[in-house]
N, CA, C, O and CB atoms as a CASP TS submission, in Angstrom:
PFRMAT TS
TARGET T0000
AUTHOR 0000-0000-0000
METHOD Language model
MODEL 1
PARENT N/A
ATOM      1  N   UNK     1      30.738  38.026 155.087  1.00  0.00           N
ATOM      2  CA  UNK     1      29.395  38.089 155.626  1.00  0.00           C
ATOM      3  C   UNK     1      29.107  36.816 156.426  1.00  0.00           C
ATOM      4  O   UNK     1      29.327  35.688 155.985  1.00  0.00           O
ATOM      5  CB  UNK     1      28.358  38.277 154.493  1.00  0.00           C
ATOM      6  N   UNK     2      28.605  37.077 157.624  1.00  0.00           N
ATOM      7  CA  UNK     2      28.178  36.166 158.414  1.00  0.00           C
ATOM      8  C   UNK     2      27.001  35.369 157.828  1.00  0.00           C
ATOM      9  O   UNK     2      26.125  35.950 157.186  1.00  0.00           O
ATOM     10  CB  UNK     2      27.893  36.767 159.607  1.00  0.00           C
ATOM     11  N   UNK     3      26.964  33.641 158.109  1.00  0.00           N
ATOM     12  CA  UNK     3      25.937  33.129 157.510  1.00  0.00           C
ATOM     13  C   UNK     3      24.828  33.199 159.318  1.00  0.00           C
ATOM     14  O   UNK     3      25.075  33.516 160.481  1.00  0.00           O
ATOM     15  CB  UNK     3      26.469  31.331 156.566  1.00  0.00           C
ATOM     16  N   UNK     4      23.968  32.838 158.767  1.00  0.00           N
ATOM     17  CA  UNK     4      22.749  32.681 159.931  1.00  0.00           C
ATOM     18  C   UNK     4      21.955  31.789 160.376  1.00  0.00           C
ATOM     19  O   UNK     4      21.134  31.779 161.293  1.00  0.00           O
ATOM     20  CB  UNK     4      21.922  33.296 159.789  1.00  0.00           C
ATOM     21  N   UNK     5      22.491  30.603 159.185  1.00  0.00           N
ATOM     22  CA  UNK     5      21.627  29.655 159.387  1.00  0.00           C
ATOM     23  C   UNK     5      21.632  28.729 160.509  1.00  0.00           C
ATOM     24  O   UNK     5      20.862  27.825 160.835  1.00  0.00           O
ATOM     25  CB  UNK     5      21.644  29.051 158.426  1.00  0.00           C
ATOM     26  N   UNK     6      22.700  29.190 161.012  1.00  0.00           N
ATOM     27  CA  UNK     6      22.900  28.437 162.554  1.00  0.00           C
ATOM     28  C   UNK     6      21.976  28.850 163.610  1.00  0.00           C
ATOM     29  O   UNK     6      21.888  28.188 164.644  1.00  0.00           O
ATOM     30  CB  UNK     6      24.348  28.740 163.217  1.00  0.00           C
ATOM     31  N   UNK     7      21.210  30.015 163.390  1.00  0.00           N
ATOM     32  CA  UNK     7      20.343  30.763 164.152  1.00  0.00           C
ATOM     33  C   UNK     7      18.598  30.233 164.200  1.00  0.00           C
ATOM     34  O   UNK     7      17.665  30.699 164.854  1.00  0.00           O
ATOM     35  CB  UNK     7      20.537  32.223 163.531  1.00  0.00           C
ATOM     36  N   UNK     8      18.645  28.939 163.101  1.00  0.00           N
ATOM     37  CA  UNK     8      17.401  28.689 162.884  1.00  0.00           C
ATOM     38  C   UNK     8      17.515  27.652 163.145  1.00  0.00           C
ATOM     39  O   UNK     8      16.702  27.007 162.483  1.00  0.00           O
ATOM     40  CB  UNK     8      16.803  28.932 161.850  1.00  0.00           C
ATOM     41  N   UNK     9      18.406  26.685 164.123  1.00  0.00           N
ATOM     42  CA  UNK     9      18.193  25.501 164.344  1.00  0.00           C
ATOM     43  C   UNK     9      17.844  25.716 166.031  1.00  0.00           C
ATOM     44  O   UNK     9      18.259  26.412 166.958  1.00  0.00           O
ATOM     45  CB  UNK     9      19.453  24.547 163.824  1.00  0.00           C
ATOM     46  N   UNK    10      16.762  24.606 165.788  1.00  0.00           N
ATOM     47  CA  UNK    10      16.328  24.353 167.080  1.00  0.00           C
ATOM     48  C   UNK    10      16.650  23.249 167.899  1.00  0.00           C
ATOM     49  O   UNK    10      16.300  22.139 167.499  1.00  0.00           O
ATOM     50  CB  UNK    10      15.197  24.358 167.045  1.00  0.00           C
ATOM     51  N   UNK    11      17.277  23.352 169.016  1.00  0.00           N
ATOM     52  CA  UNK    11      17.824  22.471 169.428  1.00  0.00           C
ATOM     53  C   UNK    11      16.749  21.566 170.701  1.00  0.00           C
ATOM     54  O   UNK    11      15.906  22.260 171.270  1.00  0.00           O
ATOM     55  CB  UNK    11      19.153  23.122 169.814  1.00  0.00           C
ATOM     56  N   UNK    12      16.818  20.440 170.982  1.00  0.00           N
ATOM     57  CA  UNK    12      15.885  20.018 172.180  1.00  0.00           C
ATOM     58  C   UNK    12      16.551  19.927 173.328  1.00  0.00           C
ATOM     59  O   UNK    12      17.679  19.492 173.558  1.00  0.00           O
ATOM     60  CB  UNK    12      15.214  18.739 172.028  1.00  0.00           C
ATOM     61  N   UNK    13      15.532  20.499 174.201  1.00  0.00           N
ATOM     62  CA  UNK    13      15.771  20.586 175.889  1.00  0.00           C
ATOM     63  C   UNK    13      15.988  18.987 176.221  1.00  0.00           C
ATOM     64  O   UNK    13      15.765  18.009 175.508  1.00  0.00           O
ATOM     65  CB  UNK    13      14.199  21.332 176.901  1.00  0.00           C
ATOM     66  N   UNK    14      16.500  19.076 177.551  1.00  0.00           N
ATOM     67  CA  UNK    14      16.832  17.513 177.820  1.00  0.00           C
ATOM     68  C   UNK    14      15.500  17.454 178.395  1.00  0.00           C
ATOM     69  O   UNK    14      15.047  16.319 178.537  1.00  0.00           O
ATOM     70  CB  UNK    14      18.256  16.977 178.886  1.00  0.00           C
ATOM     71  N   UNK    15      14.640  18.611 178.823  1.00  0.00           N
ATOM     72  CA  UNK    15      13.399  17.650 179.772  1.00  0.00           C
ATOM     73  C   UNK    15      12.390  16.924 178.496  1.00  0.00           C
ATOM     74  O   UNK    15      11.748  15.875 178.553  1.00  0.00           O
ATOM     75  CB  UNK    15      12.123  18.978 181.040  1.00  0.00           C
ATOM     76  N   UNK    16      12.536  18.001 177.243  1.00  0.00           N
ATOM     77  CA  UNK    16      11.696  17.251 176.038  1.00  0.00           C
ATOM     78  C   UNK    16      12.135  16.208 175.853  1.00  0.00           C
ATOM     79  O   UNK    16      11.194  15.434 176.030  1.00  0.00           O
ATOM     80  CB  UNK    16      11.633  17.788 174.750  1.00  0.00           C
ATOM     81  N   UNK    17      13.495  15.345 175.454  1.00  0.00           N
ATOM     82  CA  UNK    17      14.289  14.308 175.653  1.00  0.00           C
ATOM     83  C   UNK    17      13.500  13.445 176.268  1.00  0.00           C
ATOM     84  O   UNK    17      12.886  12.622 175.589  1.00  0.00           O
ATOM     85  CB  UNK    17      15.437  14.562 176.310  1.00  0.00           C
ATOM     86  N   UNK    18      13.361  13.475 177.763  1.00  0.00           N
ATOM     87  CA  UNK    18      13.093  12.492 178.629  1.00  0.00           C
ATOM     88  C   UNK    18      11.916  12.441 179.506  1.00  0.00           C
ATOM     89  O   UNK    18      11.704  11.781 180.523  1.00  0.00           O
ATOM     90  CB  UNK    18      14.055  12.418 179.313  1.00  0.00           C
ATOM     91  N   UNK    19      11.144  13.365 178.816  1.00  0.00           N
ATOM     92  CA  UNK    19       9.700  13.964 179.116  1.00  0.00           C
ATOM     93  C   UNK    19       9.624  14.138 180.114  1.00  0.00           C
ATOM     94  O   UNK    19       9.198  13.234 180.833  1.00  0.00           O
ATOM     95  CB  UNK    19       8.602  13.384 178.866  1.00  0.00           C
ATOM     96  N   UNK    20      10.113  15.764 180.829  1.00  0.00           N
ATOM     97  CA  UNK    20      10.272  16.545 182.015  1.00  0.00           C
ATOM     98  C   UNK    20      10.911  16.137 182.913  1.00  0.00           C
ATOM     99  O   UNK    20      11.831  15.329 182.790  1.00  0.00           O
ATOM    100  CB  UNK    20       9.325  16.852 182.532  1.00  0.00           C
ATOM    101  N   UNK    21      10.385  16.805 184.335  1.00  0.00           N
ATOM    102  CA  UNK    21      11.317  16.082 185.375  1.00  0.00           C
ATOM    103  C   UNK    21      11.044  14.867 186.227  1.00  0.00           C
ATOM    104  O   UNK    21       9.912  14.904 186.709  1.00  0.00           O
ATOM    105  CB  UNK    21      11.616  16.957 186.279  1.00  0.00           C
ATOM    106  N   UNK    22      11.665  13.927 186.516  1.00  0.00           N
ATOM    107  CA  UNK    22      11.977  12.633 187.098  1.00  0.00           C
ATOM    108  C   UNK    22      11.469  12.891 188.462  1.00  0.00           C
ATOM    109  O   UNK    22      11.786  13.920 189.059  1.00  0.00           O
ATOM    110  CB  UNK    22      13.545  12.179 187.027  1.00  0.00           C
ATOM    111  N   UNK    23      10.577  11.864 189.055  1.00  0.00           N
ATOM    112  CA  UNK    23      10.155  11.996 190.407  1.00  0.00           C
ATOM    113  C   UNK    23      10.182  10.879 191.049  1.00  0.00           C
ATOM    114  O   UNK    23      10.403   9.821 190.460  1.00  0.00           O
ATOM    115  CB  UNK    23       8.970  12.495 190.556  1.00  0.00           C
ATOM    116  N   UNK    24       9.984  10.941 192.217  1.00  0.00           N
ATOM    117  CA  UNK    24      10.861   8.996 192.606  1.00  0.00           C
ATOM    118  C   UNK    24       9.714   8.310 191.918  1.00  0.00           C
ATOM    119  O   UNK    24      10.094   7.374 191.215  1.00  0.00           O
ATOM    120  CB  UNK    24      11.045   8.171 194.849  1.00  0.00           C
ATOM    121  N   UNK    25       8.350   8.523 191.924  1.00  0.00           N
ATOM    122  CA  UNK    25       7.593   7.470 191.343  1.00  0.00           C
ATOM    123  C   UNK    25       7.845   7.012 189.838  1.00  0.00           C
ATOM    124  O   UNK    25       7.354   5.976 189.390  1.00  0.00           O
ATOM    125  CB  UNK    25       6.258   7.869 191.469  1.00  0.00           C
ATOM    126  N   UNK    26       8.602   7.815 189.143  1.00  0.00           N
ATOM    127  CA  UNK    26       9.544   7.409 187.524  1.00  0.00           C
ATOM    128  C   UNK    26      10.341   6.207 188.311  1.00  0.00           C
ATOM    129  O   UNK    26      10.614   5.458 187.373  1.00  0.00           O
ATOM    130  CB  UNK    26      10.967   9.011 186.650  1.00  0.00           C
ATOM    131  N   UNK    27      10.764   5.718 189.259  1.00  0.00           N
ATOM    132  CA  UNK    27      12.324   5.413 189.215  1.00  0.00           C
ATOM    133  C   UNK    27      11.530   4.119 189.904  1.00  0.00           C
ATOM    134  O   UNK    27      10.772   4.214 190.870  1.00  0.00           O
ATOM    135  CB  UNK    27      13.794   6.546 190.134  1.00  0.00           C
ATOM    136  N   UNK    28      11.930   2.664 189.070  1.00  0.00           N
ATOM    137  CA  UNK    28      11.303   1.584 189.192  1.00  0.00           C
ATOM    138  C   UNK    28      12.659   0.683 189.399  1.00  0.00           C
ATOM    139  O   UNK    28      13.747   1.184 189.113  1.00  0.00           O
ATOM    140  CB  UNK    28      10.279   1.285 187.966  1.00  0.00           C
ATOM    141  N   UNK    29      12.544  -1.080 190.061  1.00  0.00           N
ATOM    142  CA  UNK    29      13.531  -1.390 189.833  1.00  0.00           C
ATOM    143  C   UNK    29      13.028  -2.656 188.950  1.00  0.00           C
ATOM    144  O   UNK    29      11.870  -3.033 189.133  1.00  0.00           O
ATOM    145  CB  UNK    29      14.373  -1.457 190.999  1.00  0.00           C
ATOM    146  N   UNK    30      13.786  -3.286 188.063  1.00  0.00           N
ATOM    147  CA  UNK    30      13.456  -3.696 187.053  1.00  0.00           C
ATOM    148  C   UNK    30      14.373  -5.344 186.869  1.00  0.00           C
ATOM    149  O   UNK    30      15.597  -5.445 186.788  1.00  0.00           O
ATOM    150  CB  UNK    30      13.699  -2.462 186.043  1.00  0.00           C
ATOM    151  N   UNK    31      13.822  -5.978 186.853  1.00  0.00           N
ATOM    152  CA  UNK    31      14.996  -7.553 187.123  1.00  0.00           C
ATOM    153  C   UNK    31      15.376  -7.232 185.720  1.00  0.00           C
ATOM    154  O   UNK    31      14.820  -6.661 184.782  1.00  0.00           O
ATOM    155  CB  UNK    31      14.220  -9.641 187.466  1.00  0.00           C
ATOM    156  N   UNK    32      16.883  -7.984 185.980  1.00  0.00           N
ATOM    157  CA  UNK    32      17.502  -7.759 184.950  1.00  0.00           C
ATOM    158  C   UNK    32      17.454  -8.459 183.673  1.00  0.00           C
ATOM    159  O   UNK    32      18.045  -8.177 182.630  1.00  0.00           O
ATOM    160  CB  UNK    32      18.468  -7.743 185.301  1.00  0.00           C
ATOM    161  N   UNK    33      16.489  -9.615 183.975  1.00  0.00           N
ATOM    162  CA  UNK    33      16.259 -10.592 183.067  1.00  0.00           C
ATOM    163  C   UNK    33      15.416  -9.919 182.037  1.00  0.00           C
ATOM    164  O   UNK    33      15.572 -10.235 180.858  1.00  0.00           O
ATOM    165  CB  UNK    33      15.642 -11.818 183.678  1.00  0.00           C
ATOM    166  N   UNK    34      14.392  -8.871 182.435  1.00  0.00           N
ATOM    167  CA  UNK    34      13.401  -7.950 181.744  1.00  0.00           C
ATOM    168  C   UNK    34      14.635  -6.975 180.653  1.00  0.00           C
ATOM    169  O   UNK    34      14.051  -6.440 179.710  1.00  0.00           O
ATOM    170  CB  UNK    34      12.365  -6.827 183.166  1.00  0.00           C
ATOM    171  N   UNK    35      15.612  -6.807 180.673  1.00  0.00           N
ATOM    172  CA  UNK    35      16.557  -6.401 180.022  1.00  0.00           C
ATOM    173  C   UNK    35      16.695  -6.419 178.784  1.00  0.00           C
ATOM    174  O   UNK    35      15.872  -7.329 178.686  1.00  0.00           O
ATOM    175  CB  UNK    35      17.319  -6.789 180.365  1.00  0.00           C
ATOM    176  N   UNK    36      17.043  -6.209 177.549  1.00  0.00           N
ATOM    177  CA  UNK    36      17.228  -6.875 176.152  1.00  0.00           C
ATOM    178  C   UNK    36      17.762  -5.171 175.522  1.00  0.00           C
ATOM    179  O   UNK    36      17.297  -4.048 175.712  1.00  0.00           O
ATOM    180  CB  UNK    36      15.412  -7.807 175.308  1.00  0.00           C
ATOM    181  N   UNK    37      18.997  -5.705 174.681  1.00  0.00           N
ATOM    182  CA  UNK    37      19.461  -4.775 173.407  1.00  0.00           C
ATOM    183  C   UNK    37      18.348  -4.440 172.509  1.00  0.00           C
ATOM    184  O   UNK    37      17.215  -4.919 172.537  1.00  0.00           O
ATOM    185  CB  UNK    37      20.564  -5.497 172.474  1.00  0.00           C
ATOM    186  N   UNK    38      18.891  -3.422 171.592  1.00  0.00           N
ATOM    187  CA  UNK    38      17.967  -3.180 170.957  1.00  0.00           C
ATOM    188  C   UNK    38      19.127  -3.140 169.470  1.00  0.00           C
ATOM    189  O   UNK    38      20.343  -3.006 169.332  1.00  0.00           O
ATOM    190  CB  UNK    38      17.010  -1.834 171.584  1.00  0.00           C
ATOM    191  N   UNK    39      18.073  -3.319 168.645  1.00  0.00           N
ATOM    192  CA  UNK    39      18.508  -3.787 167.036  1.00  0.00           C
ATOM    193  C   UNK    39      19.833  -2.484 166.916  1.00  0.00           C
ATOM    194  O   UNK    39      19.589  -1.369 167.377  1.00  0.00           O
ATOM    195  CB  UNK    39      16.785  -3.544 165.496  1.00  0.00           C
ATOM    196  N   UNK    40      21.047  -2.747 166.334  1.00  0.00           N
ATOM    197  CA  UNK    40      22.191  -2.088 166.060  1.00  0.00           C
ATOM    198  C   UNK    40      22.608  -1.162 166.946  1.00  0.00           C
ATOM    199  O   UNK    40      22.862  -0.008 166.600  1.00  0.00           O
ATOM    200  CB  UNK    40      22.127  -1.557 164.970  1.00  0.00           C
ATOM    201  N   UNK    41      22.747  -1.729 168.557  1.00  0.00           N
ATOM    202  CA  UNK    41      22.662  -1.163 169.606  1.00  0.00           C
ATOM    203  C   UNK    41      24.078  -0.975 169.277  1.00  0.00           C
ATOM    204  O   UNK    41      24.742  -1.834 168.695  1.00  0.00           O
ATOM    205  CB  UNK    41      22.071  -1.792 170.856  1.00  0.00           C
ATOM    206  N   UNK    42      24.773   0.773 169.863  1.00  0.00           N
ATOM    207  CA  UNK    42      26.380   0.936 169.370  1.00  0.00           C
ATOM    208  C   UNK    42      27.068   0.160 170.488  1.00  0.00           C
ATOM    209  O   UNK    42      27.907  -0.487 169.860  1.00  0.00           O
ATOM    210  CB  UNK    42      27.037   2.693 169.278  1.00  0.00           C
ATOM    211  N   UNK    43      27.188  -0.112 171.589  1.00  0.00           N
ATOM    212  CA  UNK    43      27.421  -0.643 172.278  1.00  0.00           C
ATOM    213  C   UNK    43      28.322  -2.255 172.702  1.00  0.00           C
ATOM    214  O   UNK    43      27.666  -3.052 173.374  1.00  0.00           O
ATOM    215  CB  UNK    43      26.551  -0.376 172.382  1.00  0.00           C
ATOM    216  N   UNK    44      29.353  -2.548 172.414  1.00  0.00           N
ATOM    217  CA  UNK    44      30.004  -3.649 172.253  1.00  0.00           C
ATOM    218  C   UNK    44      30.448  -4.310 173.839  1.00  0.00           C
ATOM    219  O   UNK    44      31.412  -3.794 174.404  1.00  0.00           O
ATOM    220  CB  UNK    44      31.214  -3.273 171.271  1.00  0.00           C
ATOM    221  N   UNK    45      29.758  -5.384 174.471  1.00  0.00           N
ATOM    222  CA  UNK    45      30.583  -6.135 175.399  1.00  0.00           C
ATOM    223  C   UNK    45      32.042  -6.641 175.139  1.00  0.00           C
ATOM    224  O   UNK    45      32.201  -7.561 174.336  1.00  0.00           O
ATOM    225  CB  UNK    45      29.875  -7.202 175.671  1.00  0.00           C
ATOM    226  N   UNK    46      32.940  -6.174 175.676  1.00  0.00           N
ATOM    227  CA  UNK    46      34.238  -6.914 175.142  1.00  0.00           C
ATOM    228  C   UNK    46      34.507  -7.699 176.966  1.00  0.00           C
ATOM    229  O   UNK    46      34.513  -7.086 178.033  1.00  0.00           O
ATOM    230  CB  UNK    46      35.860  -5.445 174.330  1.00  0.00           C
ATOM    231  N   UNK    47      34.619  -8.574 176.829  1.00  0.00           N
ATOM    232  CA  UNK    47      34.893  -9.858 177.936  1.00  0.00           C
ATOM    233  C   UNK    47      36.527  -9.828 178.007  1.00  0.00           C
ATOM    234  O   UNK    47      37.233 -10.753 177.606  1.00  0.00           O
ATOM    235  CB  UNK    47      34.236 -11.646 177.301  1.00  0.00           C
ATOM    236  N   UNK    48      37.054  -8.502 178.636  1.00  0.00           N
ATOM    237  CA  UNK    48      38.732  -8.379 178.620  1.00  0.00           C
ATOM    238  C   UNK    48      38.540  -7.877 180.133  1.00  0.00           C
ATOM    239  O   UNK    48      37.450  -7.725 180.685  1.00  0.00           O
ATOM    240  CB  UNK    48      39.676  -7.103 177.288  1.00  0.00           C
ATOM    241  N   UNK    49      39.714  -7.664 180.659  1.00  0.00           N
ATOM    242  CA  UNK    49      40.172  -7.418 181.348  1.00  0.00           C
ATOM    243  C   UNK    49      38.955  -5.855 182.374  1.00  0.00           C
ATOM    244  O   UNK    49      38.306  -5.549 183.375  1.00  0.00           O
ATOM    245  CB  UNK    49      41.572  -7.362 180.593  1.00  0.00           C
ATOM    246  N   UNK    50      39.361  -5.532 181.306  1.00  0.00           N
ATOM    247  CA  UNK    50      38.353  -3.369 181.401  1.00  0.00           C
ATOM    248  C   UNK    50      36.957  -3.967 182.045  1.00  0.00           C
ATOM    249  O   UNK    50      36.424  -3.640 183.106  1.00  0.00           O
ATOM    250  CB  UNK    50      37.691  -2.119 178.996  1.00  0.00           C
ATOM    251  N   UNK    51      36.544  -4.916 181.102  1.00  0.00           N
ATOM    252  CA  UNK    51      35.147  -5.432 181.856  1.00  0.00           C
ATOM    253  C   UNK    51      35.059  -6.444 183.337  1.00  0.00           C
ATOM    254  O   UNK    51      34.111  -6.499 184.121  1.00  0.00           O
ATOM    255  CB  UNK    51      34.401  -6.346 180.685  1.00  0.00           C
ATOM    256  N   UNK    52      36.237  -7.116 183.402  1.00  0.00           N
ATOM    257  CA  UNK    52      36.214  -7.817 184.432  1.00  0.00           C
ATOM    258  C   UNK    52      36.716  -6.736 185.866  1.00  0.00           C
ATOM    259  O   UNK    52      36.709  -7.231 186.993  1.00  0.00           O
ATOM    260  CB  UNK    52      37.164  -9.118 184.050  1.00  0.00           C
ATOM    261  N   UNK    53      37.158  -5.162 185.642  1.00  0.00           N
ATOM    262  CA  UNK    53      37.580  -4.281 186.416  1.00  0.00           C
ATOM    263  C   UNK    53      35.846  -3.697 186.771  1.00  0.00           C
ATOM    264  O   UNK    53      35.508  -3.358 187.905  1.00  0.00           O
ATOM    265  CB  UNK    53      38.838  -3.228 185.629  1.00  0.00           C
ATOM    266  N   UNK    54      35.137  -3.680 185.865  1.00  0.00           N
ATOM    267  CA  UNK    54      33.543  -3.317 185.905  1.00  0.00           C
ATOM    268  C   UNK    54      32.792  -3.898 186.801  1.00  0.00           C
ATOM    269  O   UNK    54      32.235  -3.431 187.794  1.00  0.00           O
ATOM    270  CB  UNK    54      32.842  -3.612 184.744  1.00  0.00           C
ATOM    271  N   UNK    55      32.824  -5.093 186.314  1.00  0.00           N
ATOM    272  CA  UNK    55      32.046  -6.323 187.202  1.00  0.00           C
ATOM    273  C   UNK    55      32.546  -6.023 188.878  1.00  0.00           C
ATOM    274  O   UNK    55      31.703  -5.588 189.662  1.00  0.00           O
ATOM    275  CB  UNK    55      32.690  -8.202 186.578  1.00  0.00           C
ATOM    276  N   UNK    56      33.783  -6.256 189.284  1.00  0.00           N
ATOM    277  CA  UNK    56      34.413  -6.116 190.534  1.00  0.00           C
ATOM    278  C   UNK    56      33.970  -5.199 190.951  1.00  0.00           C
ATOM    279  O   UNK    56      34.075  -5.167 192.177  1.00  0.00           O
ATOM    280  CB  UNK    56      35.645  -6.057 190.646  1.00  0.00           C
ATOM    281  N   UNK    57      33.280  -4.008 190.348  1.00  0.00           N
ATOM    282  CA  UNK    57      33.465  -2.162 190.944  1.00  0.00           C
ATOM    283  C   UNK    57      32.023  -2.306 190.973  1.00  0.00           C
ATOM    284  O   UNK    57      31.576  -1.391 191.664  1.00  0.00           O
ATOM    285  CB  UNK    57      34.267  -0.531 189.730  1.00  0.00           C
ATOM    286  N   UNK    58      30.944  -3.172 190.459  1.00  0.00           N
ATOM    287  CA  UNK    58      29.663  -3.051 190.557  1.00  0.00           C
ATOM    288  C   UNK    58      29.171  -4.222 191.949  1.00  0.00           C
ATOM    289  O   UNK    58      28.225  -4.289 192.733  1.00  0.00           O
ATOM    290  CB  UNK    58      29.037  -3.360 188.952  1.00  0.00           C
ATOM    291  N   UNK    59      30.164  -4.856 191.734  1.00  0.00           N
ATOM    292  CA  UNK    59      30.234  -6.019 193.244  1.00  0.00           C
ATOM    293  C   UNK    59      29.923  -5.157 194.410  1.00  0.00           C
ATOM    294  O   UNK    59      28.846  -4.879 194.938  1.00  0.00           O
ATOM    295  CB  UNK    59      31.990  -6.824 193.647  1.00  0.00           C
ATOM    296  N   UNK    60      31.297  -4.762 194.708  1.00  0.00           N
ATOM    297  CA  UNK    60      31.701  -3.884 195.668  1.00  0.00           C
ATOM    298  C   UNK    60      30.936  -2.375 196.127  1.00  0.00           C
ATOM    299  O   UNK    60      30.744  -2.062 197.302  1.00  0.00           O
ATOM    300  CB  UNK    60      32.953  -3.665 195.217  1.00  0.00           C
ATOM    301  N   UNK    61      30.574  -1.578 195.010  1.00  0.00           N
ATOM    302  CA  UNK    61      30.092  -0.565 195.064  1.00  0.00           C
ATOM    303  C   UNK    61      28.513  -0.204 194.442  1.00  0.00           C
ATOM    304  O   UNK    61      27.873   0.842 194.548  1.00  0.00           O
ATOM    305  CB  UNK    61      31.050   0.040 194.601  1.00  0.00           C
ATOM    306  N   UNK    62      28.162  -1.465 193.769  1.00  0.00           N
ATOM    307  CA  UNK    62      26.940  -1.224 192.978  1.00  0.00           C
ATOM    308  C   UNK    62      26.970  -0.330 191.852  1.00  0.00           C
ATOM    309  O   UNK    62      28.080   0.032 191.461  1.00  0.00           O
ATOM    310  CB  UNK    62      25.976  -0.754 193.780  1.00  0.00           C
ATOM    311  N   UNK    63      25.868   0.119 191.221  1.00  0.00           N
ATOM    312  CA  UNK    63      25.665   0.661 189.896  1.00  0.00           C
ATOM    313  C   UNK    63      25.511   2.196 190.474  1.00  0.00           C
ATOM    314  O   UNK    63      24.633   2.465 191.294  1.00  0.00           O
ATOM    315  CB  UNK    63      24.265  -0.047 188.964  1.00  0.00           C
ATOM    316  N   UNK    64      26.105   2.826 190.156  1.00  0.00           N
ATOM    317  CA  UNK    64      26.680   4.157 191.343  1.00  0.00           C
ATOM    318  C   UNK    64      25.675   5.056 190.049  1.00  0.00           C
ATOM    319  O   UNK    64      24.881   5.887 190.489  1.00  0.00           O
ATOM    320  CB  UNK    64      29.176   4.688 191.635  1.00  0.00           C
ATOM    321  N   UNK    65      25.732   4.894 188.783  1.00  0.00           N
ATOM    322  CA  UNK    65      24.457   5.800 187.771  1.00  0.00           C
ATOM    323  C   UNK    65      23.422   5.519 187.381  1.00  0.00           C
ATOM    324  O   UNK    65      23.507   4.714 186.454  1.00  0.00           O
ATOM    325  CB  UNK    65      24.665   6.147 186.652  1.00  0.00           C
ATOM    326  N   UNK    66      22.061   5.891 187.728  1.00  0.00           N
ATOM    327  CA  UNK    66      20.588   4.963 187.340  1.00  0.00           C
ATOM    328  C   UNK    66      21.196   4.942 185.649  1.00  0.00           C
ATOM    329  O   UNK    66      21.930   5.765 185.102  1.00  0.00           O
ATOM    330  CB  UNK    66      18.511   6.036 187.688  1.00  0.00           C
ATOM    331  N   UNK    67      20.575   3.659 185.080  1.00  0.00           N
ATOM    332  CA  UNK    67      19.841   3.264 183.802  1.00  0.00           C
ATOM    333  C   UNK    67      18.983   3.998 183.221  1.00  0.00           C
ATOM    334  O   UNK    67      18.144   4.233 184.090  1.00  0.00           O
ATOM    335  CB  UNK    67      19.207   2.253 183.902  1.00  0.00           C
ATOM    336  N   UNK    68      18.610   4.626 182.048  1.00  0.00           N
ATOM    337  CA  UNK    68      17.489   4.770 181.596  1.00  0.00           C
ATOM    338  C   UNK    68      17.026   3.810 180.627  1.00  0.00           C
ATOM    339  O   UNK    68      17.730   3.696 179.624  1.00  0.00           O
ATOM    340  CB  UNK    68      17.436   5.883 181.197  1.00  0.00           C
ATOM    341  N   UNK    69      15.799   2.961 180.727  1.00  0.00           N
ATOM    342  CA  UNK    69      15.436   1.932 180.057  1.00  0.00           C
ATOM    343  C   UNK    69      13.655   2.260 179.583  1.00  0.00           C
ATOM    344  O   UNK    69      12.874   2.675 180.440  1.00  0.00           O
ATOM    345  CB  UNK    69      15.781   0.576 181.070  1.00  0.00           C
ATOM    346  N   UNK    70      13.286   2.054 178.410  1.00  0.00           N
ATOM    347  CA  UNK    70      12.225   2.291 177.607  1.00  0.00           C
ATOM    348  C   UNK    70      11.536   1.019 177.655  1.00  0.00           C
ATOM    349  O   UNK    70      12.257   0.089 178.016  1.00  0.00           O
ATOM    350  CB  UNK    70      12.584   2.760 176.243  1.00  0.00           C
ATOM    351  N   UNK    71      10.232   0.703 177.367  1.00  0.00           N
ATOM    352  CA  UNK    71       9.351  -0.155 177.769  1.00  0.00           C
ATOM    353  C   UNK    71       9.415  -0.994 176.146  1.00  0.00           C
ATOM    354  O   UNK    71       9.453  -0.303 175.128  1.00  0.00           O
ATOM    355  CB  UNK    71       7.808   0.630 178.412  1.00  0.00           C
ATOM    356  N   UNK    72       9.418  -1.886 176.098  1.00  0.00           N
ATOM    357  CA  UNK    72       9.424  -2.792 174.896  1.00  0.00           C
ATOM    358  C   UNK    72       8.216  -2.929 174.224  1.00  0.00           C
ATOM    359  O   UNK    72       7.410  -2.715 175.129  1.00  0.00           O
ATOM    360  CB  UNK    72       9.823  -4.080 175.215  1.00  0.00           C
ATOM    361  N   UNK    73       7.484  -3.180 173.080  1.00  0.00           N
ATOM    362  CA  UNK    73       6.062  -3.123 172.835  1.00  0.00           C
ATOM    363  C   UNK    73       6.431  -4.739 172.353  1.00  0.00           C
ATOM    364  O   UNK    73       5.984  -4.944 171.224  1.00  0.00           O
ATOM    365  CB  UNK    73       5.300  -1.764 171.630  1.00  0.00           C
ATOM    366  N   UNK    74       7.093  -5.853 172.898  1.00  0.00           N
ATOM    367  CA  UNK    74       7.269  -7.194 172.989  1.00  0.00           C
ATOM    368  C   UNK    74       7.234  -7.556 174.405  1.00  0.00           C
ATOM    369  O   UNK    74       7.139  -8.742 174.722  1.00  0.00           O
ATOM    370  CB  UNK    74       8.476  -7.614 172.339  1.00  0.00           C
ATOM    371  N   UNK    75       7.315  -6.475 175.429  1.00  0.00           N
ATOM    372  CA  UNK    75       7.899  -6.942 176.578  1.00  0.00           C
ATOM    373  C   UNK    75       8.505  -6.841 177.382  1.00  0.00           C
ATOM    374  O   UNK    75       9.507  -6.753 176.672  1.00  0.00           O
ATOM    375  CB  UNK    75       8.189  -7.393 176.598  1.00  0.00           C
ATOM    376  N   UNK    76       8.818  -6.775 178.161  1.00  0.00           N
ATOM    377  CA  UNK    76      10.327  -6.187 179.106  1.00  0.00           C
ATOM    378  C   UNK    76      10.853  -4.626 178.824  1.00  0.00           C
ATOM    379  O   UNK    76      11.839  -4.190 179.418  1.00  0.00           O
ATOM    380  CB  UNK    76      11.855  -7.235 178.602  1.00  0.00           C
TER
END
């Protein structure tokens, strides 16, 4: 017998996610100093080689995928 309970999960839309659709007036540019991690961010800088291939490709070509960044209730 088939179970069903897979039938009662509700899954979220990406526009609920990111609260609808994006219009250029969403899309701000933001100094980078305004920047900051956030507490047990998964995210690890490793300062090897892979990252110094990053840096060069953001030189040359810029940040080729927008950021999505959330407003701080400290700041930035």
């Amino acid at each position: 017998m088939k179970s069903r309970s897979a039938s009662k999960i509700k899954l979220t839309s990406y526009d609920d996610l990111i609260g609808g659709a994006v219009s250029k007036d969403d899309i701000q540019e933001i100094p980078i100093g305004q920047l900051r991690d956030f507490l047990n961010h998964p995210f690890h800088v490793n300062d090897d080689d892979e990252m110094n291939d990053l840096v060069e490709s953001i030189k040359t070509q810029g940040i080729l995928t927008a950021l999505l960044v959330r407003p701080s209730k400290k700041g930035g």
